[in-house]
Chimera marker file (.cmm) of the C-alpha trace (Angstrom):
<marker_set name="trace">
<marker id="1" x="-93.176" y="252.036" z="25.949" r="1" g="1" b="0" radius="0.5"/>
<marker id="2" x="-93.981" y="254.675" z="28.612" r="1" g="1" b="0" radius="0.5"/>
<marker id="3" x="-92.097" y="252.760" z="31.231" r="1" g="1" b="0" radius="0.5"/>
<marker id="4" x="-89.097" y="252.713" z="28.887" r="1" g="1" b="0" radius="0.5"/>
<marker id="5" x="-89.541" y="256.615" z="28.267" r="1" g="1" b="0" radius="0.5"/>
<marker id="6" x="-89.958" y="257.090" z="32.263" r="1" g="1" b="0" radius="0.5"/>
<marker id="7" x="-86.459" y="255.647" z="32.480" r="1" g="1" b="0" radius="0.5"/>
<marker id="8" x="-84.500" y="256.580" z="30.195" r="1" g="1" b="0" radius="0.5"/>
<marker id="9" x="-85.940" y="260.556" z="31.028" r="1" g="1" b="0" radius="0.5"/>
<marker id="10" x="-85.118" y="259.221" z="34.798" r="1" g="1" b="0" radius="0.5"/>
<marker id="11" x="-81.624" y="258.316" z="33.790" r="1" g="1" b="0" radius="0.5"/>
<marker id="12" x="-80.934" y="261.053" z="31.748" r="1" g="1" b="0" radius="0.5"/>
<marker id="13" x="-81.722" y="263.523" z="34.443" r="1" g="1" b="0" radius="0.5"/>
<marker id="14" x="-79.468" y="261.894" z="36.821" r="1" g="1" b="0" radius="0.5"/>
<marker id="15" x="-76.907" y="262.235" z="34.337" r="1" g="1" b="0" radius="0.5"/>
<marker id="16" x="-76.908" y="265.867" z="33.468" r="1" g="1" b="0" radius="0.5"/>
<marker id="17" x="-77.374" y="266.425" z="37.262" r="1" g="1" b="0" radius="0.5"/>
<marker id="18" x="-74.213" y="264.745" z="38.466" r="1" g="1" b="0" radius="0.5"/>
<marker id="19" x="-72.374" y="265.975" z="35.243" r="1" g="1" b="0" radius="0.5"/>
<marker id="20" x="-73.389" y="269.944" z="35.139" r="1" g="1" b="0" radius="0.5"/>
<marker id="21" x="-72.947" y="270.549" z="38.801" r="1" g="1" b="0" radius="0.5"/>
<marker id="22" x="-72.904" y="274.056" z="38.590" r="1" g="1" b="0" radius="0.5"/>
<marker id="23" x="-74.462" y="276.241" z="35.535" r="1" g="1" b="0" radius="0.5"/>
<marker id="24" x="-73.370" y="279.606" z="37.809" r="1" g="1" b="0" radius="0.5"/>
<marker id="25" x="-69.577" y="280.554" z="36.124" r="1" g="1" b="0" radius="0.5"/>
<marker id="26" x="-67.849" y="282.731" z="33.984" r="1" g="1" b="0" radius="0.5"/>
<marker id="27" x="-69.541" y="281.921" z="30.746" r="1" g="1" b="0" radius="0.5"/>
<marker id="28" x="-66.205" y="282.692" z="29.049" r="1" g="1" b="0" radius="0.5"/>
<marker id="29" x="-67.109" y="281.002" z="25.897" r="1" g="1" b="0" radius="0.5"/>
<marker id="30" x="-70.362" y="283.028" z="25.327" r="1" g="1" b="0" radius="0.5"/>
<marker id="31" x="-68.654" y="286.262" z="26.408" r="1" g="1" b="0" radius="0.5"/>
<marker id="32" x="-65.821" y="285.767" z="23.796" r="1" g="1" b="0" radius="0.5"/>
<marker id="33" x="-68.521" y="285.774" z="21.175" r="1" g="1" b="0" radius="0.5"/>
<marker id="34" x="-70.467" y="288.496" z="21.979" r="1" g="1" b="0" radius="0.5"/>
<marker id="35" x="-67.074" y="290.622" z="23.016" r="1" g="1" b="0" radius="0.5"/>
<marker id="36" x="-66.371" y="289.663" z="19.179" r="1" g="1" b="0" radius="0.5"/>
<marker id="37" x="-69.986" y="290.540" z="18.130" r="1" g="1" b="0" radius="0.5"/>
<marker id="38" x="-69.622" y="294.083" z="20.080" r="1" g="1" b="0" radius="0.5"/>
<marker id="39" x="-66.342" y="294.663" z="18.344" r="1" g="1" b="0" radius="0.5"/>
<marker id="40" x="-67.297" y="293.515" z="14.853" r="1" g="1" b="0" radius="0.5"/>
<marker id="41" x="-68.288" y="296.883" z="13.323" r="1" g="1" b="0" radius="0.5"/>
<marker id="42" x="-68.762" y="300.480" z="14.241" r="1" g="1" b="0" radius="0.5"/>
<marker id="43" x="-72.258" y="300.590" z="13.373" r="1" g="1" b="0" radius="0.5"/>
<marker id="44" x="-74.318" y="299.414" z="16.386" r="1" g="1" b="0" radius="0.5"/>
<marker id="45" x="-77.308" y="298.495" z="14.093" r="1" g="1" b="0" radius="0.5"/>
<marker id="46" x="-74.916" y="295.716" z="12.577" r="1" g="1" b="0" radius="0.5"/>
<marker id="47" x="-73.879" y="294.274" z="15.329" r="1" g="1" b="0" radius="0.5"/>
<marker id="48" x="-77.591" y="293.953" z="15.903" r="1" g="1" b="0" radius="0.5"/>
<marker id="49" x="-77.809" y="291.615" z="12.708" r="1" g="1" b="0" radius="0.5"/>
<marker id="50" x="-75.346" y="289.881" z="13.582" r="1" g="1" b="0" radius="0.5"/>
<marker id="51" x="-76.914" y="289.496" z="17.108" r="1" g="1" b="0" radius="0.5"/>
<marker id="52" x="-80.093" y="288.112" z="15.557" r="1" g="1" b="0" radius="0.5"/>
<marker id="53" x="-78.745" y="285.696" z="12.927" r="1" g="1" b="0" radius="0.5"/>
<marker id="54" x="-75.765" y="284.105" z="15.338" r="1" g="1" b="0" radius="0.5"/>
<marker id="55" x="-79.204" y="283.796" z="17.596" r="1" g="1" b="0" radius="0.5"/>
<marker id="56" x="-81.321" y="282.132" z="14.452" r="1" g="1" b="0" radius="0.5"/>
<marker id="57" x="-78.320" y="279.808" z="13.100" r="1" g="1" b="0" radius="0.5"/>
<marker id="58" x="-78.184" y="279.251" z="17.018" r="1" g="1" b="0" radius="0.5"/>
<marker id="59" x="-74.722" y="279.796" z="17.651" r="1" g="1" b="0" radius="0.5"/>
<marker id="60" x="-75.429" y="282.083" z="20.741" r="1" g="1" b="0" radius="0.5"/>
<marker id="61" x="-77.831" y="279.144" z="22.418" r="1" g="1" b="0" radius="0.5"/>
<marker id="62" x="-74.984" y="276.295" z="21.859" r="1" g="1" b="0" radius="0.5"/>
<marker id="63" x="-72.260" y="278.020" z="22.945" r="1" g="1" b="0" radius="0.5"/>
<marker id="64" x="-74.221" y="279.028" z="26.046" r="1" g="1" b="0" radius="0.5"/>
<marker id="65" x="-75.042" y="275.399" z="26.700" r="1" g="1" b="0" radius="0.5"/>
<marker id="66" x="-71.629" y="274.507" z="26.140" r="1" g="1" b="0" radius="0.5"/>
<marker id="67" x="-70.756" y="276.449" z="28.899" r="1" g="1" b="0" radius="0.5"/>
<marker id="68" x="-73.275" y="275.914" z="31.197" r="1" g="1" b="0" radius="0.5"/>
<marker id="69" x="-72.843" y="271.750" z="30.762" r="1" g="1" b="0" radius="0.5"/>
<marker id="70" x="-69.063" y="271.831" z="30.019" r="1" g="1" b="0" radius="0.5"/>
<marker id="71" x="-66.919" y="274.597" z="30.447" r="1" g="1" b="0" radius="0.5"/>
<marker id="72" x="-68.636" y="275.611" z="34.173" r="1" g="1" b="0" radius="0.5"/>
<marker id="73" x="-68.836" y="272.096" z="35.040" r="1" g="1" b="0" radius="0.5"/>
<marker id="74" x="-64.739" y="271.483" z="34.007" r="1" g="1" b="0" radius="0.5"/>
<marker id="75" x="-63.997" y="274.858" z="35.992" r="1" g="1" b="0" radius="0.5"/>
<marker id="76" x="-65.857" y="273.390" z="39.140" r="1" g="1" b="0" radius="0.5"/>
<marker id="77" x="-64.514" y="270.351" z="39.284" r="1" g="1" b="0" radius="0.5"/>
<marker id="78" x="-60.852" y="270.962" z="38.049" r="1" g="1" b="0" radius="0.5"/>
<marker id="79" x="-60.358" y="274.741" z="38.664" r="1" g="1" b="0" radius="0.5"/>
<marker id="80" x="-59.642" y="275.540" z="35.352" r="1" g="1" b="0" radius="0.5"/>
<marker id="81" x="-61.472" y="276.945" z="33.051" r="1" g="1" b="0" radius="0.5"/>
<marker id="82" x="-60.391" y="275.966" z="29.384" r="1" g="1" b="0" radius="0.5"/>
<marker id="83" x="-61.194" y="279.441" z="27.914" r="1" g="1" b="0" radius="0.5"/>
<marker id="84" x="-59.684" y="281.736" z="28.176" r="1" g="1" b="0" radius="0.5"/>
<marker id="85" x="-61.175" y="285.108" z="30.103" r="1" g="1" b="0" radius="0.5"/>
<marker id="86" x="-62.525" y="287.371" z="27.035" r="1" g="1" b="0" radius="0.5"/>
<marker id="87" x="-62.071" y="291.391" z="26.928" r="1" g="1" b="0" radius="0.5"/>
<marker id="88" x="-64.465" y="293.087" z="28.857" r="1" g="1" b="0" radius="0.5"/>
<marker id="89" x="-68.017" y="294.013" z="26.830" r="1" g="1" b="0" radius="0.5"/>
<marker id="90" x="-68.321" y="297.557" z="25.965" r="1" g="1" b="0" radius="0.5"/>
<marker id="91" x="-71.956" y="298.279" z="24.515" r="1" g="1" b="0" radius="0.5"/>
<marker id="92" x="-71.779" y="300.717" z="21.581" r="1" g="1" b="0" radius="0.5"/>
<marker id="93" x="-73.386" y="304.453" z="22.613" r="1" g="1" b="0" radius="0.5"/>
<marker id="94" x="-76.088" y="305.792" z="21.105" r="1" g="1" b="0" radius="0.5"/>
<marker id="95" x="-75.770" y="308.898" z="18.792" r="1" g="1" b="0" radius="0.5"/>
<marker id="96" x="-77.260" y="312.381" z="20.972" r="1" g="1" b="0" radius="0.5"/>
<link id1="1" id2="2" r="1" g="1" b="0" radius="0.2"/>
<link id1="2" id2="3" r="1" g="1" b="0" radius="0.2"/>
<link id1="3" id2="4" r="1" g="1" b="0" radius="0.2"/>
<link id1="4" id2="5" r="1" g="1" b="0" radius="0.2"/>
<link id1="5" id2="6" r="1" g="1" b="0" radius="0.2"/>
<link id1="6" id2="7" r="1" g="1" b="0" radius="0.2"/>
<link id1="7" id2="8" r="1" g="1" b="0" radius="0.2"/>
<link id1="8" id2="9" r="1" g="1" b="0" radius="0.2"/>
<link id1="9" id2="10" r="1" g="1" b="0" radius="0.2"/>
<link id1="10" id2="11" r="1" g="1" b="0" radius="0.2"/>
<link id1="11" id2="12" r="1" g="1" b="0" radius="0.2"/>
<link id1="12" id2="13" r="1" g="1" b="0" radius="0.2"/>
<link id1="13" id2="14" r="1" g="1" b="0" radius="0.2"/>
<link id1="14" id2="15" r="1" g="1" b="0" radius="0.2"/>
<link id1="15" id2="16" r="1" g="1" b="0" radius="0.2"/>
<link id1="16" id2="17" r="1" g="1" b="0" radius="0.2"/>
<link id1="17" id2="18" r="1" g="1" b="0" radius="0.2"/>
<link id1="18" id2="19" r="1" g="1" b="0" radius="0.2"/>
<link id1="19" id2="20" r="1" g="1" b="0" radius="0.2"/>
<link id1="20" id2="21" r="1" g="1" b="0" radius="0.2"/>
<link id1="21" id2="22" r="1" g="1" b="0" radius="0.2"/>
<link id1="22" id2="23" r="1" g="1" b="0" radius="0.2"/>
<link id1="23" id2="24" r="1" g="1" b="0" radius="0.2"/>
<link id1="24" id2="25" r="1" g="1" b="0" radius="0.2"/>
<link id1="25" id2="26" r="1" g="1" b="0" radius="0.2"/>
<link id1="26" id2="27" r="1" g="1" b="0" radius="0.2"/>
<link id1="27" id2="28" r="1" g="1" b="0" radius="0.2"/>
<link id1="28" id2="29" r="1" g="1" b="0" radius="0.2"/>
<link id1="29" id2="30" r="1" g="1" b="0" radius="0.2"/>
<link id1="30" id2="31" r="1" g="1" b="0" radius="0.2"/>
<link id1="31" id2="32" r="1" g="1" b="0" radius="0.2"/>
<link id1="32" id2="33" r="1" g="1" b="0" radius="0.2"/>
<link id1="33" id2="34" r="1" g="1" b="0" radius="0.2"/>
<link id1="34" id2="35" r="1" g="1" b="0" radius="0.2"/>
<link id1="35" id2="36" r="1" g="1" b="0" radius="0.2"/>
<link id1="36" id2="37" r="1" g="1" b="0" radius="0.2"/>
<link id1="37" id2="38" r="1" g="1" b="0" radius="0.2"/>
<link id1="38" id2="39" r="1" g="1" b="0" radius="0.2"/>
<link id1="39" id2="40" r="1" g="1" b="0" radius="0.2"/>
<link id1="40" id2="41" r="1" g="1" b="0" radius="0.2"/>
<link id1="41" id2="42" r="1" g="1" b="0" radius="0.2"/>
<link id1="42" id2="43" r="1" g="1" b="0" radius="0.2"/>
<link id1="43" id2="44" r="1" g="1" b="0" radius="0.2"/>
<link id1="44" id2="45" r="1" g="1" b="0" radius="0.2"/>
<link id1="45" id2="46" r="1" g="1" b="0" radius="0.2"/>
<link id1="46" id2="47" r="1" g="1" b="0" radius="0.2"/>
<link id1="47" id2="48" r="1" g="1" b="0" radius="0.2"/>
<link id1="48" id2="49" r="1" g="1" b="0" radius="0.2"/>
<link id1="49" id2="50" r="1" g="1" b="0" radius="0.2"/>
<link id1="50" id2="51" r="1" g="1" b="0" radius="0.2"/>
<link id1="51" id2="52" r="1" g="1" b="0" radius="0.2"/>
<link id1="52" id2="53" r="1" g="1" b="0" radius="0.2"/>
<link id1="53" id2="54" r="1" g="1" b="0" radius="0.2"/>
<link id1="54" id2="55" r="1" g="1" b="0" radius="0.2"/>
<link id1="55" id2="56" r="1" g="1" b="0" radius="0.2"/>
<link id1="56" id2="57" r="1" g="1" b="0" radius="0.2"/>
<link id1="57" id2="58" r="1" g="1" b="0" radius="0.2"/>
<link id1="58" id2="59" r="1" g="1" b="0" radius="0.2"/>
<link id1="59" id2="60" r="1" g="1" b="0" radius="0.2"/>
<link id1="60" id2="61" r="1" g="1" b="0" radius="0.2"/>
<link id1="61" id2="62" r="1" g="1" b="0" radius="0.2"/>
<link id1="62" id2="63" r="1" g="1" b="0" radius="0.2"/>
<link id1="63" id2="64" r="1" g="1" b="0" radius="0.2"/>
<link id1="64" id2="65" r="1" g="1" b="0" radius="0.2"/>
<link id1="65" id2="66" r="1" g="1" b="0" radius="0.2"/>
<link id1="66" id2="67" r="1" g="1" b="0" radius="0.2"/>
<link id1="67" id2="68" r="1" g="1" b="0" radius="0.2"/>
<link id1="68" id2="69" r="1" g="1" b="0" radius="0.2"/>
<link id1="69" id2="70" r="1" g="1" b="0" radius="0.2"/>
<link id1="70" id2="71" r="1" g="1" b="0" radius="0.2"/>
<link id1="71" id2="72" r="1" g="1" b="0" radius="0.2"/>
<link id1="72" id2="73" r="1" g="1" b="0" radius="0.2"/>
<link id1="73" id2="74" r="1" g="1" b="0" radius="0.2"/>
<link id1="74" id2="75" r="1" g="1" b="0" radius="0.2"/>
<link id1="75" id2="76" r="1" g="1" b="0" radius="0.2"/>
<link id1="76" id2="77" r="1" g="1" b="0" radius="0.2"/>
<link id1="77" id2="78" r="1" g="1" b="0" radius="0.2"/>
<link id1="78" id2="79" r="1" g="1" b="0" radius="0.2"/>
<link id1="79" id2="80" r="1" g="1" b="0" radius="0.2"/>
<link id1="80" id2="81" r="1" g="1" b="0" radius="0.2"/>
<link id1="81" id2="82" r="1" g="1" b="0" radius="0.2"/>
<link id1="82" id2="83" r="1" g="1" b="0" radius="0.2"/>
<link id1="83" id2="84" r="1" g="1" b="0" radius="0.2"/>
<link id1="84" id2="85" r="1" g="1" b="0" radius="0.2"/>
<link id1="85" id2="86" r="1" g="1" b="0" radius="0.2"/>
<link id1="86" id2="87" r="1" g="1" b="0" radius="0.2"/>
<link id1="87" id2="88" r="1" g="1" b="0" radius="0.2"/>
<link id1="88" id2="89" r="1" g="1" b="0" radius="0.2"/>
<link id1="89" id2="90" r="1" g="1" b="0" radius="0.2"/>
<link id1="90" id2="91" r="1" g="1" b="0" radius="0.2"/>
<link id1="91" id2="92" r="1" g="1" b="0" radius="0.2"/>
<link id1="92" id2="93" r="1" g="1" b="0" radius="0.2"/>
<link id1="93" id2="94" r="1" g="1" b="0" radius="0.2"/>
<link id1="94" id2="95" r="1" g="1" b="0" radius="0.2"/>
<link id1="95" id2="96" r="1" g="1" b="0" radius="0.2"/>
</marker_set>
């Protein structure tokens, strides 16, 4: 059973290596979402709930290893990136 597990861990390593050649990219998809999750009301505190529970449901982790394992990897080996560039990220300021 080990040996098996020693394998398959083997072979699945060797996979994600030759298939997410480069994690360093745009991150377009998780910038989209928190562009929308910056944008999504005028109260920063919010946008801070939505922060946490798109972090707890785990939207922000999957899209994030989306694009590190297929977006990037589609951008470095084609050129293009299938999403699109998102606005830039404005942080909400604080109240003086």
């Amino acid at each position: 059973m080990t040996k098996l597990f020693k394998k398959t861990g083997a072979a699945f390593a060797l996979v994600t290596c030759l298939f997410a050649t480069s994690c360093i990219g745009p991150n377009n998809a998780y910038n989209s979402v928190a562009a929308w999750n910056s944008k999504l009301a005028d109260s920063k505190f919010v946008n801070e709930l939505v922060f946490f529970g798109l972090n707890l449901i785990p939207v922000y982790p999957i899209i994030l290893t989306g694009d590190y394992l297929i977006f990037n990897s589609v951008e470095f080996w084609t050129g293009n990136n299938w999403i699109s560039k998102p606005e830039a990220f404005k942080p909400q300021e604080t109240a003086k």
